[in-house]
N, C-alpha and C positions, 0 to 999 in steps of 0.2 A: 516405418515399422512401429508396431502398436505395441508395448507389450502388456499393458493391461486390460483383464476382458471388462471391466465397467471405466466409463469416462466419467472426467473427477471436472465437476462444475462447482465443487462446492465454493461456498464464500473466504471459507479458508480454515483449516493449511489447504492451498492451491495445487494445483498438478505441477510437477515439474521434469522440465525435458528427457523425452525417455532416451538420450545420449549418456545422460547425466547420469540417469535410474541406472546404467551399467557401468558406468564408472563408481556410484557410490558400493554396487553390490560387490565390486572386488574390493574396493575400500575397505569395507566391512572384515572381511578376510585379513587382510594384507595390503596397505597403500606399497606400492613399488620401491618406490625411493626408501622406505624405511625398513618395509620388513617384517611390519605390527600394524594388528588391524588398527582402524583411525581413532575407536573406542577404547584404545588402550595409550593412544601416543600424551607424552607430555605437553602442557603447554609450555614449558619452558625451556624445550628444545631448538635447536638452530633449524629443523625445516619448519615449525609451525611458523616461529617468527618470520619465516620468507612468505609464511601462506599470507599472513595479517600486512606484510609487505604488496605483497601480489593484489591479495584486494583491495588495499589501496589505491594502488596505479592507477587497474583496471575501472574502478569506479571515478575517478580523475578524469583517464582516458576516457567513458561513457559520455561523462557530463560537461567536458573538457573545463574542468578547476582546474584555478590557478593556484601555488604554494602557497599561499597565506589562507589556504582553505585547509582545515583538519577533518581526518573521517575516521569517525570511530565506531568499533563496532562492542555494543556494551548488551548488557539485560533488562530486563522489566517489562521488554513491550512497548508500544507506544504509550500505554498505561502510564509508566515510568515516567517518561516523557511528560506529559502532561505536568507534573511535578517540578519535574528537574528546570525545563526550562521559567518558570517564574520564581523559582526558590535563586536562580540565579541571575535573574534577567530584571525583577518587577520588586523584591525581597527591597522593602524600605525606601520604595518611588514613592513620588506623592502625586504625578500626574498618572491616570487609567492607561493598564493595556489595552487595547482594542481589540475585540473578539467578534467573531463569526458564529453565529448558532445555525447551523444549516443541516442537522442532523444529530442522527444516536451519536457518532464517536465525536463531535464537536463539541456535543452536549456534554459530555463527562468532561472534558479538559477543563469544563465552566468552575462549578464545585474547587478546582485544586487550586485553581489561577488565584481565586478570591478567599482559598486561606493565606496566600503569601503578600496582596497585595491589592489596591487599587485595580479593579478591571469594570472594560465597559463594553457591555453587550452592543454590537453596532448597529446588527440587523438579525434577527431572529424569523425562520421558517416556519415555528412551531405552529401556528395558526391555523396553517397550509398544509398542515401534515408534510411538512420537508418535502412539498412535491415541486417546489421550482429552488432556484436561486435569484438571490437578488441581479437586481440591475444596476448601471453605475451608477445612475440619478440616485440610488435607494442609497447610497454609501456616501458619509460625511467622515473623510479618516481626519484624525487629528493628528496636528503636524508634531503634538506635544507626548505624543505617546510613546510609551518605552520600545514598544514593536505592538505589529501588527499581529495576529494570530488566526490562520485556518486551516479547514480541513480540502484538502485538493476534489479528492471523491471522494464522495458517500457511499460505504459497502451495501450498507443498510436499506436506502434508499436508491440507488440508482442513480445517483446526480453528481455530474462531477462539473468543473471549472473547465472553462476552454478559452482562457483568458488571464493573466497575469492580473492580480490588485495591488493595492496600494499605493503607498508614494513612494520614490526612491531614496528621500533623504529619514524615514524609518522602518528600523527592521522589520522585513519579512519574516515570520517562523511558520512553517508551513509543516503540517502530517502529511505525508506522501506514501503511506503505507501500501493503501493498493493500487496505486496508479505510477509508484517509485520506479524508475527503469524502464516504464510500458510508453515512453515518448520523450521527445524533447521537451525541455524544464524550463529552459532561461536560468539553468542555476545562478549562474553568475550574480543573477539580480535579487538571490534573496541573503538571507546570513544564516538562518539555522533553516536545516534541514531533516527531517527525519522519518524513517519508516521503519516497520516490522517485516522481518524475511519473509513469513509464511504466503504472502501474496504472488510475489513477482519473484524473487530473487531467491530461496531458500526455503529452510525446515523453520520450523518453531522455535525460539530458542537466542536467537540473535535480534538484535537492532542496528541499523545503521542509521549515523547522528552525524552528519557533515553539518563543520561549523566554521564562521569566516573568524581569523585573530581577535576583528573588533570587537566581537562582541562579546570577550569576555574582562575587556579594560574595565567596566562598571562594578563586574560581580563579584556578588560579596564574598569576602573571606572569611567567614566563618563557617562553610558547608562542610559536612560531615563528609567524608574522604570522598567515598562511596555515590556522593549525589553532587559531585567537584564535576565539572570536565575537563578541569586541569588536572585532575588527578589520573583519568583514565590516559588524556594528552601525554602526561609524562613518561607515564607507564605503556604506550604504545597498546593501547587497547588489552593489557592485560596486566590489570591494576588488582583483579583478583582471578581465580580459577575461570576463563572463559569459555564458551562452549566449545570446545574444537570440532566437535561433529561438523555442528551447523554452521561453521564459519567456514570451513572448509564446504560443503557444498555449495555458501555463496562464494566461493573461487572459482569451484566448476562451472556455475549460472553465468558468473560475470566472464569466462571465456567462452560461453557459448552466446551470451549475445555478442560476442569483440568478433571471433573469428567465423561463427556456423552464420549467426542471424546479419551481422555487418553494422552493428551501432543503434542507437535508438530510433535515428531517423527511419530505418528499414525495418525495425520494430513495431513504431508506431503505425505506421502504412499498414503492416500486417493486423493490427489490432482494433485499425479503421476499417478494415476489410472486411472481418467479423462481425465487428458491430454493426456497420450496414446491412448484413445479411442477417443477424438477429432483428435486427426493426423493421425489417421488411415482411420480414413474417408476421410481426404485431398488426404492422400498416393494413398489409393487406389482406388481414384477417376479420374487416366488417367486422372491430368491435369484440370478436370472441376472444382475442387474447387483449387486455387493456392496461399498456401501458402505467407504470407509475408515474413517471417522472414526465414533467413540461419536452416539450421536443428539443426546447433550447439547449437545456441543460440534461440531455443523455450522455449515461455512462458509457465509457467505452470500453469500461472493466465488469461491472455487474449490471444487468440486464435484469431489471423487477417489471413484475408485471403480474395481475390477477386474471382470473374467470369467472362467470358470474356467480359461481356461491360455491362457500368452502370444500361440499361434500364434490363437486367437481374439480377440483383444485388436489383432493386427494386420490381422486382416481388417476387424474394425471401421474401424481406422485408415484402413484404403486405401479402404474402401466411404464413410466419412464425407464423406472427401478429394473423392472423385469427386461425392458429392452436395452439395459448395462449402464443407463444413467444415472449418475452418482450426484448427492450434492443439491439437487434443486429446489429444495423448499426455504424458502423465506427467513429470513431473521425471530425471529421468536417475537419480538417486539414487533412486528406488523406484519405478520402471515405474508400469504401470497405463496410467491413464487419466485425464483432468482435463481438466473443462469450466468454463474460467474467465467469470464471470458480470460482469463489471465496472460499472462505471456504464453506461458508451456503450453496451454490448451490449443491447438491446432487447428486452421479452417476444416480440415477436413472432419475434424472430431464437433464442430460448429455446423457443418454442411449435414453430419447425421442428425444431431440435435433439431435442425429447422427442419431437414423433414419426416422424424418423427413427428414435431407438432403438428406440421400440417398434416400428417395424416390423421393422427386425434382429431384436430377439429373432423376433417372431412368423414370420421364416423361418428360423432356425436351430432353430427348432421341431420347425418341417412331417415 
């Protein structure tokens, strides 16, 4: 069942499962168990606590963490992030964090790392217009560095990672925003983790920041409460007023992939599914729809791609629009075009999308 008439591609905030959409629409009203709509419950009530309880579990369960993993759910965005993790990770090292330049949102985390501390750019895209990823030859990690730092996929760009980096004996921190929950991780193998709801798992408004014990033996003591993760740790993710909306719709996300979808593995299957049928259309479009990104390194969450000249690219846009296509123009920072795949988005809602376009080409043909 569809219930809305235009399909939401956009880059983000993402669609989310229209099981969900009716469970949040009596939320709104009235969650059950309480009584009051979800916009009016306390957060310092005994069911939220069970909610912030519950997605815990569930994302444990997802990812299968072990206890000496913490997951918390805090604000700022990945934005935040970018921050938090070097103010307490890199704050007063003297050897470089090692960094990833492989795009728009890796590119900002650069900026924050290097007002806290030593960092060092390892491999940079820029050149390339971020249209591939490195290869392993291209990476030299240092074994001296505080942690490793990247971006998973690129929303921006089209490009995601289909491969684990680094070394094992230093930390992993890895942005997982839009590719968080859309496959198996290897969590186990990194130590910080982090994304933003609006992709995969939720509304706008939440982060989710999984983090191993170790890695916060180093960090320093002097963070302002608020940019602590021991402060939110102590506080069980609600160390100040936190969203309860959206933390509660990622409870309902995180049992609709446990119990409807069956785990990430039958997630990811679903996700590859899509994106194969998205690039087949590029492929075998001789050229009229063209690819962003290197073949290696396609997204299996955003889908970029051009046409040969912009006023074409907006005809697209407003013909899409008109046939209930929501969402598909490009990052501001490099036009185009970009059909975001997310979890909630559906083959079948991917199956109209492909052939609308092929029918576009087939009349800009004629």
């Amino acid at each position: 069942m569809n219930l809305r008439n235009s399909l939401n591609f956009s880059g983000g905030p993402g669609a989310l499962p229209d099981s969900v959409l009716l469970q949040v629409q009596q939320s709104l009203m009235e969650v059950p168990e309480v009584g009051l709509s979800i916009l009016g419950i306390s957060h310092r009530c005994d069911w939220f606590a069970a909610v912030v309880s519950e997605v815990e579990a569930n994302i444990r369960s997802l990812l299968g963490l072990t206890q000496d993993w913490h997951v918390l759910l805090l604000q700022g965005g990945a934005t935040q992030q970018f921050s938090m993790v070097p103010m307490a990770l890199l704050r007063g090292r003297s050897s470089p964090a090692d960094y990833l330049h492989t795009g728009y949102w890796s590119g900002k985390a650069l900026p924050e790392a290097a007002r806290e501390g030593p960092m060092r750019v390892l491999w940079s895209g820029q050149s390339e217009g971020f249209r591939r990823l490195p290869a392993d030859a291209e990476l030299q990690f240092s074994a001296e560095a505080p942690y490793l730092h990247y971006v998973s996929n690129e929303t921006v760009e089209g490009t995601q990672f289909h491969r684990l980096l680094g070394r094992d004996d230093v930390p992993r921190i890895c942005d997982m925003s839009s590719d968080f929950l859309s496959r198996p991780c290897q969590a186990e193998r990194f130590s910080l983790i982090y994304a933003h709801a609006q992709k995969n798992i939720g509304p706008a408004g939440v982060t989710v920041v999984l983090l191993r014990d170790e890695v916060l033996k180093g960090a320093r003591a002097d963070l302002p409460g608020f940019l602590d993760y021991r402060s939110h740790i102590q506080a069980h993710s609600n160390f100040n007023t936190p969203p309860v909306f959206a933390i509660y719709v990622v409870l309902l996300v995180t049992r609709w992939l446990l119990h409807d979808i069956g785990g990430v593995a039958n997630m990811g299957a679903i996700n590859h599914g899509k994106a194969e049928l998205m690039y087949s259309v590029l492929d075998a479009s001789d050229g009229f729809y063209a690819g962003r990104a290197a073949s290696a390194d396609r997204s299996q969450m955003n889908v970029a791609f051009n046409l040969a000249t912009v006023a074409m690219e907006q005809q697209f846009l407003a013909e899409a629009h008109a046939a209930g296509f929501s969402g598909l123009g490009g990052h501001r920072c490099v036009g185009g075009l970009r059909a975001s795949i997310y979890n909630a988005v559906t083959l079948a809602a991917v199956e109209k999308l492909a052939g609308f376009m092929q029918d576009f080409q087939a009349r800009q043909r004629r």
